[in-house]
C-alpha positions in Angstrom: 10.2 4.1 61.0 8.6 1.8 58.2 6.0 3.3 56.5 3.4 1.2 55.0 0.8 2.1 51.8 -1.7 0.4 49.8 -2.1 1.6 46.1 -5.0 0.3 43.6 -3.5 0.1 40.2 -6.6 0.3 36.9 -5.2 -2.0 34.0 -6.9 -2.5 30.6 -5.6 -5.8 29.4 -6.4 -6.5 26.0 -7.7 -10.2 25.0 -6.1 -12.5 22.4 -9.0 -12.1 20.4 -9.1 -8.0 20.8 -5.1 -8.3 19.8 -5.7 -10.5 16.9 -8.9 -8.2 15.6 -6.7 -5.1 15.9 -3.9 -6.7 13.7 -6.4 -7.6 11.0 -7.8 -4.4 10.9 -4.5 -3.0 10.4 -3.7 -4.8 7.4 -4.3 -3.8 3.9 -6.5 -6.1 1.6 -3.4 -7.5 -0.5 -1.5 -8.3 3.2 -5.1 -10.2 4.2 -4.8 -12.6 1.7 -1.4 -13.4 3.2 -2.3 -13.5 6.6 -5.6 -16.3 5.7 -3.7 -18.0 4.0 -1.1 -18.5 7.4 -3.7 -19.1 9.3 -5.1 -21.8 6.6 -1.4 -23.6 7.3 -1.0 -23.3 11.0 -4.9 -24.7 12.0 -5.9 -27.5 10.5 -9.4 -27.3 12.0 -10.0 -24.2 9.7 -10.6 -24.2 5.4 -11.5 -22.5 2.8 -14.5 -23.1 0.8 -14.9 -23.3 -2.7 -17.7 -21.7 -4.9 -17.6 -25.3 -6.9 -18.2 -26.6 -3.2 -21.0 -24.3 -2.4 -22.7 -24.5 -6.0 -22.2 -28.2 -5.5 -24.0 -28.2 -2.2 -26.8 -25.7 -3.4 -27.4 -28.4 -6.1 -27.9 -31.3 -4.1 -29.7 -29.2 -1.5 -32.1 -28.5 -4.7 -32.3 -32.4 -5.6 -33.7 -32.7 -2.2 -36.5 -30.3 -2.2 -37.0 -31.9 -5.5 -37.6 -35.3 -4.4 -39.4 -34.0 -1.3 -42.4 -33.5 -3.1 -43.0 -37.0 -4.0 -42.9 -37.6 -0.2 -45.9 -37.5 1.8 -46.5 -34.9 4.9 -46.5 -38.3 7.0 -43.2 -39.4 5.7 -41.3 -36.1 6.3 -42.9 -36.0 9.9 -41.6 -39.3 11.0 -38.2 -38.2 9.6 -37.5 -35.0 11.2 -38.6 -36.6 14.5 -35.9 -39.4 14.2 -33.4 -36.8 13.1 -34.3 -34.9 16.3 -34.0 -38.1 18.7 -30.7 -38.7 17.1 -29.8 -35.3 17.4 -30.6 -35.3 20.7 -29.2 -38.7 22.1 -25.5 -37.2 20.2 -25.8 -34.4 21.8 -26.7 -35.9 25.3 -23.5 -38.6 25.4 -21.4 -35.6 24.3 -22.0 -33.8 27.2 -22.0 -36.8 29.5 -18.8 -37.8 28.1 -16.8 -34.6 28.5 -18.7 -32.6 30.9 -15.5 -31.9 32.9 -14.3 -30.5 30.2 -16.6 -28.3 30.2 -17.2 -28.1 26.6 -20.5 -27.0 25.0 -20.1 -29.4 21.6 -22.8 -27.1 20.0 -20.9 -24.4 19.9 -18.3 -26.8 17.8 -20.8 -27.8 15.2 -22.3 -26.3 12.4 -25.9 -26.4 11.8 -26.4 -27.5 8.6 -30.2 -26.2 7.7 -28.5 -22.5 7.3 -27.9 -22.0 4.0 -24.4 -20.3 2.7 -26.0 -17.1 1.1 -27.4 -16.6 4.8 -23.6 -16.4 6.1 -22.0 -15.1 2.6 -22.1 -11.0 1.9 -22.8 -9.8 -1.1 -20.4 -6.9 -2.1 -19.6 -6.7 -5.2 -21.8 -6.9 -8.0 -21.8 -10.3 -10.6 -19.8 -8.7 -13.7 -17.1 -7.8 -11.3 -13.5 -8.8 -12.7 -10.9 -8.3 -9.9 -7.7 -9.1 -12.2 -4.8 -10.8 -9.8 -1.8 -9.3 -8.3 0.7 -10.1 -11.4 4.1 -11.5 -10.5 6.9 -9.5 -11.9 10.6 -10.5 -12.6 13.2 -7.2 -13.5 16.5 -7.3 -14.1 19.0 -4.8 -12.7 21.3 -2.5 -14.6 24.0 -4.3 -12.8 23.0 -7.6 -14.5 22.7 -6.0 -17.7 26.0 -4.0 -17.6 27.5 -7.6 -16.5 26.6 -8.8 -19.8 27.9 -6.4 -21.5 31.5 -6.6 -19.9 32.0 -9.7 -21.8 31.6 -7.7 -25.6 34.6 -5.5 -24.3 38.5 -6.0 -24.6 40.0 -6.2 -21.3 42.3 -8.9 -19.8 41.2 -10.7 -16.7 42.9 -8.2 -14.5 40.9 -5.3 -15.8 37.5 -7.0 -15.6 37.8 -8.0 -12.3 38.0 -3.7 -11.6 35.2 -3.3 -14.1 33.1 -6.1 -12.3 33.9 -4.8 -9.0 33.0 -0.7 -9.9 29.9 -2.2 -11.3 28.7 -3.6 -8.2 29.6 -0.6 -6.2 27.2 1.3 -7.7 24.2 2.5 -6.0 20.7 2.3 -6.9 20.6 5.6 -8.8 23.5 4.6 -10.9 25.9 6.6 -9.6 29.7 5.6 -8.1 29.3 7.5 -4.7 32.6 6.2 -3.2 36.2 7.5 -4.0 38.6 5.4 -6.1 40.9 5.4 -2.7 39.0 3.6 -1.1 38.0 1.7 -3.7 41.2 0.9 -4.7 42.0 -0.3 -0.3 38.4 -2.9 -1.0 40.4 -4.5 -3.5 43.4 -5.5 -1.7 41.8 -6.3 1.6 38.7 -8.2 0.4 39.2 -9.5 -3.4 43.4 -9.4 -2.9 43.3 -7.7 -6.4 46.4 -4.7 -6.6 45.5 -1.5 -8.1 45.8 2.4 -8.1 43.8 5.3 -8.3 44.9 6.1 -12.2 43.9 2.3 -13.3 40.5 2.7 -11.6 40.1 5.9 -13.5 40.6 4.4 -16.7 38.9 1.3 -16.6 35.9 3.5 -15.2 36.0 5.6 -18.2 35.7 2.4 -20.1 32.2 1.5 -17.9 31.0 4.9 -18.8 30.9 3.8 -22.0 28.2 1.2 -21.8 24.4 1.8 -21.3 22.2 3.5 -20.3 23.7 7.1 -21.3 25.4 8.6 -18.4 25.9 5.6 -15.9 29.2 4.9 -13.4 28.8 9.0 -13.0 30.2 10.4 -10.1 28.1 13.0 -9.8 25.0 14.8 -11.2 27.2 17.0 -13.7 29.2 14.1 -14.7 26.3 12.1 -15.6 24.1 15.2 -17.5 27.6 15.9 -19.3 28.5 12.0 -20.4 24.7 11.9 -21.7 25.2 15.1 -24.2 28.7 13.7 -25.1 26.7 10.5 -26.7 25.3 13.6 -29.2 26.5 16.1 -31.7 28.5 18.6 -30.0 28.8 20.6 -33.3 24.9 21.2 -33.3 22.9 24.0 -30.9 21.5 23.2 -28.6 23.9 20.9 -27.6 27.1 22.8 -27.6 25.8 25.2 -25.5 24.1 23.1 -22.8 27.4 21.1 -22.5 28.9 24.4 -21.9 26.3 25.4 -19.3 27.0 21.8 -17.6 31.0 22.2 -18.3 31.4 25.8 -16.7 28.2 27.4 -15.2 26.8 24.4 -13.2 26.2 25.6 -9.9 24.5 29.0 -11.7 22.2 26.5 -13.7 21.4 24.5 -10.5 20.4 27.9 -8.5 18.4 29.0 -11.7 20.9 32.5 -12.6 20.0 32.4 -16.0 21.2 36.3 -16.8 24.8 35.3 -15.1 24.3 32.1 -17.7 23.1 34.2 -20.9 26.1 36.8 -20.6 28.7 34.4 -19.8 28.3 32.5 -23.2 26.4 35.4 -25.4 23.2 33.3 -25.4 20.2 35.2 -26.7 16.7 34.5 -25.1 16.0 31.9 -27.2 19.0 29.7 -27.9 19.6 29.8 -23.5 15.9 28.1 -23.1 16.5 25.4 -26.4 19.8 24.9 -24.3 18.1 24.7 -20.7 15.4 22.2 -22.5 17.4 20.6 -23.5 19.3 19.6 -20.6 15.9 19.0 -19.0 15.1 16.5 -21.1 18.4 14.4 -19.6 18.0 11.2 -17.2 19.4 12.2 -13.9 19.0 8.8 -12.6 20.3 6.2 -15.7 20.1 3.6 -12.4 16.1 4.0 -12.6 16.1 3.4 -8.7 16.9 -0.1 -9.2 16.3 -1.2 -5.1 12.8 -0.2 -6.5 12.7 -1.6 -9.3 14.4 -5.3 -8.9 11.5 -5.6 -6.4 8.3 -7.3 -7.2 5.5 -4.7 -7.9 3.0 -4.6 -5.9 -0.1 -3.6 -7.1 -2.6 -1.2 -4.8 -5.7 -3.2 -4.4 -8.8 -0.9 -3.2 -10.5 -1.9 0.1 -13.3 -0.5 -1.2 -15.6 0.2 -4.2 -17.3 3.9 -4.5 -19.4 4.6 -7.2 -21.9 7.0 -8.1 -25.2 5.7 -9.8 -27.9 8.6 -10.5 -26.4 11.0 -8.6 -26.6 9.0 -5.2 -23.1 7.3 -4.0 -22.9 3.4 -3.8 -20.5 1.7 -1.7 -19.1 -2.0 -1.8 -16.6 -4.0 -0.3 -13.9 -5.8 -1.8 -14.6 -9.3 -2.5 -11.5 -10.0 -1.4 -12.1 -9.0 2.1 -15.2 -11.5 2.1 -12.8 -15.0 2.1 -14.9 -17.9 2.2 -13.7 -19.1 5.4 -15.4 -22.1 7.8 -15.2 -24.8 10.6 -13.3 -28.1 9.2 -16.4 -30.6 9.2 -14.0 -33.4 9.7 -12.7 -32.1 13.0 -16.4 -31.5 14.1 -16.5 -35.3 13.1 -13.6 -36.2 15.1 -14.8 -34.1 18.1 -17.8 -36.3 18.4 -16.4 -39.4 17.9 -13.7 -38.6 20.7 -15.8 -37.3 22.6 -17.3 -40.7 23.3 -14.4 -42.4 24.5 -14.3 -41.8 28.0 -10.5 -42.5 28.2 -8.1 -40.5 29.3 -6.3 -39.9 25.8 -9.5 -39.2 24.2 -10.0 -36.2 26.4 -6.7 -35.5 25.3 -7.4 -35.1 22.0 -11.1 -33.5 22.7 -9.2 -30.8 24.4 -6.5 -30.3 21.3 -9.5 -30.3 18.9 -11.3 -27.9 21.0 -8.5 -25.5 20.9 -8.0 -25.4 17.1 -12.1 -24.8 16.7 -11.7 -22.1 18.9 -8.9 -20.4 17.5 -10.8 -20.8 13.9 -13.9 -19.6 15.1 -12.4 -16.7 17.1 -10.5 -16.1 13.3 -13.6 -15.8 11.2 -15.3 -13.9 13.9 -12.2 -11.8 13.8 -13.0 -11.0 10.1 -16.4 -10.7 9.8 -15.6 -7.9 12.6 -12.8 -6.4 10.0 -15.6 -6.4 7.6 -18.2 -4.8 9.7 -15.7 -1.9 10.9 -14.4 -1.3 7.2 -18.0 -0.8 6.4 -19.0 1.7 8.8 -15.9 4.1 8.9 -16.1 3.9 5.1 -19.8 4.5 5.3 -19.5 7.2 7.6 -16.3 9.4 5.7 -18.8 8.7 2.3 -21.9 10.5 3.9 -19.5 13.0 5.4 -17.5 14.2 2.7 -20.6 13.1 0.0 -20.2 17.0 -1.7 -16.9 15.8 -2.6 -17.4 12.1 -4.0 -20.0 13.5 -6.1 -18.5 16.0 -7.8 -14.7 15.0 -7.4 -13.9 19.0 -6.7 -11.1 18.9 -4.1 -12.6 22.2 -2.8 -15.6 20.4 -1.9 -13.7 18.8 1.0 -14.5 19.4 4.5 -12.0 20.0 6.8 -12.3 15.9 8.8 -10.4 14.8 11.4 -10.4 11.5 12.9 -12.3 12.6 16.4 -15.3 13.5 13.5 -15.4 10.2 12.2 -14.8 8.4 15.4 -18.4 9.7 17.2 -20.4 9.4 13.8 -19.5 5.2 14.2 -19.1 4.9 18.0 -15.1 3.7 17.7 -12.3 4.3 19.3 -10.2 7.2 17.5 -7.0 4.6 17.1 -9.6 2.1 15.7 -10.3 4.7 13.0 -7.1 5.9 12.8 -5.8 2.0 12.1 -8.4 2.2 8.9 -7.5 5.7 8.0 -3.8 5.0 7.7 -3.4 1.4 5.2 -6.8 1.2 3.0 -7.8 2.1 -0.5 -11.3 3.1 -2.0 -11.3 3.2 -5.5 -13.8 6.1 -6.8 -14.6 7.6 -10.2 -12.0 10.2 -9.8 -9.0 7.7 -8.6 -7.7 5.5 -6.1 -7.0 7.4 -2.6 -5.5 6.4 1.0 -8.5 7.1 3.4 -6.0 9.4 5.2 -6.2 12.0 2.4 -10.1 12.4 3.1 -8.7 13.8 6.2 -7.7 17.7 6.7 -7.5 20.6 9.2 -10.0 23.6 9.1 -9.3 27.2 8.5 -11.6 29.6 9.6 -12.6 32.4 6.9 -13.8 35.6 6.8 -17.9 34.4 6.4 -17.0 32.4 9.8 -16.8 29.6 7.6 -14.3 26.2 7.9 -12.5 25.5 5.2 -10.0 22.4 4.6 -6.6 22.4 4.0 -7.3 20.3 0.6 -9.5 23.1 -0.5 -6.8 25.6 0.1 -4.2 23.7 -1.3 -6.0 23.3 -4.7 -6.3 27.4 -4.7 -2.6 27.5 -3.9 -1.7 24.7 -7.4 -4.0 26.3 -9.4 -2.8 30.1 -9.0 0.5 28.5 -9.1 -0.2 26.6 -12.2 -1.4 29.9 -13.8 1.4 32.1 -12.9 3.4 33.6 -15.5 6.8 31.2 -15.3 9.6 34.1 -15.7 7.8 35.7 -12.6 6.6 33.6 -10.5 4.9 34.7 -7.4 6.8 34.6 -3.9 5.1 33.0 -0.6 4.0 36.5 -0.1 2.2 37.1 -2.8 0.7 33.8 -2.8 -0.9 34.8 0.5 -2.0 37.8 -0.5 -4.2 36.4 -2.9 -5.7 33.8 -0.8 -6.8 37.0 2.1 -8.1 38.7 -0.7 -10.3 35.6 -1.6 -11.1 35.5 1.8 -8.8 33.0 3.2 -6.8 34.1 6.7 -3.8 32.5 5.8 -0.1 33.8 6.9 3.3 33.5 4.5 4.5 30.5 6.9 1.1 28.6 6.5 1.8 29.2 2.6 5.2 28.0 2.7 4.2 24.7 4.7 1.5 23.7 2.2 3.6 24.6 -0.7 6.5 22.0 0.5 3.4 19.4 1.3 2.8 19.7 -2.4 6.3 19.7 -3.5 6.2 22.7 -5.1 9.7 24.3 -4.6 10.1 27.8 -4.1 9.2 30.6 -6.7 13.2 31.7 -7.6 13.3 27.3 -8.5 10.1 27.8 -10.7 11.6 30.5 -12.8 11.7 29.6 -16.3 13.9 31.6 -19.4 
């Protein structure tokens, strides 16, 4: 037997305009000027004002009151009433003319008795200088170690291998693939006949150009062809290329006394020998997928400054884009809007859609701005002991729920802020994000932030004696005895959060 059930689904859909809000809040100041300038491109019916535009209109909207004075009270009676009757009688055939549209035309045009510095905000102080993005070009190693292949003597048979190890390199500088299968990319792809001893030798001769230690196929191979560029015959050289040649792996795991009574180092010529290798390059590359890229420059969402002990907060001017409603297309919308014909509706129906999407667009930013504001306002006020002291310890544990009911958002709408935007304080540029921390309870019943416990854990680190430093246990020893409940684990978490390795890595000769 056929059963039959009724079931009453509850969906949240969101609208375009609650979509296209969200992605702008998302975005981070530098990707907004992007996204405007998209949005400039696709819509017509939207632009972008100019201050010579507005100072120009300011100026003849001073002319004006200017030359109403020589008017009488009569005179500028009778013309405000005819601009009314015209204003009017427009506005009447409008309607008439596309009422089954059902198009409101006021809500299309501007009215042109508010003034811009009613619509503008003012964010930013006058002697503001917000330098732009720069656009940088860098050339790869590759490029340069091309050049250079030309300055050496091989035949055309040999620079084609040289060319090709070049360009398997990765971005560190290093030859990560074996010369077998190096030698099989050759003959399948480049139909170029080779062996592994020819590879070998023509990679020797790659070695030989800069930067020090490149083509390396390891780490040891490239800290050992850097010291070969220098005197061998002078300490500390000879002994840190002996440290590299034949005690490597005890020099990577720090076993300095194996070290010291495998070459009959005293105290101080192993540490002038350990400095020394220290002060080699272990990436000659430089990170080149990194640095080939244009830079791009971290531009502050935000402005925090702190005037007579009491915090000021601005916007970026760059978040307050001069944007408004084409006044040609309001133009056009009332002269089609006229024509009764069929094609005219047409076209008041396209021109009604593009005013729509560039109103729903500013409205979208002026909302960005708005929400900025007030979760920026709201993490200032709560974490104020901090911005106006710049102590780390001074921060409260925060999380984003805390923020959330202090502005009356949703937790992702905060957490969409948190996560991409800048503010630029006395102390430094941070992420929003790192305002927020988890809360440990202390002995006084206290909270205390993560941040705050952190900064104990660098700063007893940073004062530890180096040829003993102090284990995970120790570490949380000290931080119960200053009152902080705090197990080894919680120590050893925080402690990778800071990339700080562990205390048998920090040991130093």
């Amino acid at each position: 037997m056929q059963k039959l059930g009724l079931h009453q689904k509850l969906l949240q859909k969101l609208s375009p305009q609650q979509i296209q809000l969200m992605k702008l809040l998302q975005v981070p100041t530098a990707a907004l000027e992007q996204r405007i300038k998209e949005e400039l491109e696709a819509n017509p019916a939207l632009e972008e004002g100019s201050p010579d535009d507005i100072a120009e209109e300011e100026l003849q909207q001073s002319e004006s009151d200017d030359s109403d004075d020589f008017s009488s009270d009569e005179e500028e009676t009778e013309r405000e009433e005819r601009t009314e009757t015209a204003d009017e009688a427009e506005a009447g055939a409008l309607e008439e003319a596309i009422r089954n549209e059902d198009v409101d035309v006021a809500d299309y045009i501007d009215d042109d008795d508010v003034p811009y510095y009613k619509l503008n905000a003012n964010n930013s102080s006058a002697d503001d200088e917000r330098p732009e993005t720069p656009i940088t070009v860098s050339v790869s190693y590759q490029d340069t170690m091309l050049a250079s292949l030309g300055m050496l003597p091989l035949d055309d048979h040999h620079y084609q291998l040289a060319e090709h190890l070049i360009g398997s390199l990765d971005d560190d500088g290093y030859l990560r693939r074996d010369l077998d299968s190096i030698v099989d990319d050759l003959a399948f792809t480049r139909n170029i006949q080779t062996n592994e001893k020819e590879l070998e030798e023509t990679l020797k001769v790659i070695q030989t150009l800069d930067p020090p230690g490149i083509a390396a196929r390891d780490l040891r191979e490239c800290l050992m062809l850097q010291l070969e560029r220098k005197h061998l015959d002078q300490p500390p050289h000879d002994a840190a290329y002996q440290i590299l040649n034949k005690y490597f792996e005890e020099f990577s795991k720090k076993h300095y006394e194996k070290i010291q009574r495998g070459l009959s180092l005293n105290d101080e010529e192993l540490k002038e020998a350990i400095n020394e290798i220290l002060t080699l390059n272990p990436r000659p590359g430089g990170g080149s997928a990194e640095d080939t890229r244009t830079s791009q420059q971290i531009i502050p969402d935000f402005i925090l400054s702190v005037v007579d002990n009491n915090l000021e907060l601005n916007l970026n001017s760059r978040n307050d884009p001069d944007l408004r409603i084409s006044r040609s297309f309001q133009e056009m919308l009332s002269t089609y809007a006229k024509d009764k014909k069929k094609d005219s509706k047409e076209a008041v129906t396209f021109i009604k859609s593009k005013i729509d999407a560039a109103k729903w667009f500013i409205d979208a930013i002026r909302q960005r701005q708005h929400t900025l504001l007030s979760t920026m306002t709201a993490i200032m006020n709560f974490q104020k002991d901090y911005f106006l002291q710049g102590d780390e310890r001074e921060l409260k544990p925060m999380i984003l729920k805390d923020i959330a009911d202090m502005v009356g958002l949703d937790i992702s709408t905060v957490s969409r802020v948190a996560n991409s935007k800048y503010v630029e304080t006395p102390y430094g540029t941070f992420l929003l994000k790192y305002f927020f921390s988890e809360g440990l309870q202390t002995d006084s019943g206290e909270e205390a932030s993560s941040r705050e416990i952190k900064k104990i854990l660098e700063d007893n680190i940073g004062k530890e004696d180096k040829k003993h430093p102090l284990p995970d246990e120790k570490l949380a020893e000290i931080l119960n005895k200053a009152g902080y409940n705090i197990a080894r684990r919680t120590v050893a978490k925080y402690r990778e959060q800071m990339n700080i390795p562990v205390a048998r890595l920090r040991k130093e000769v």
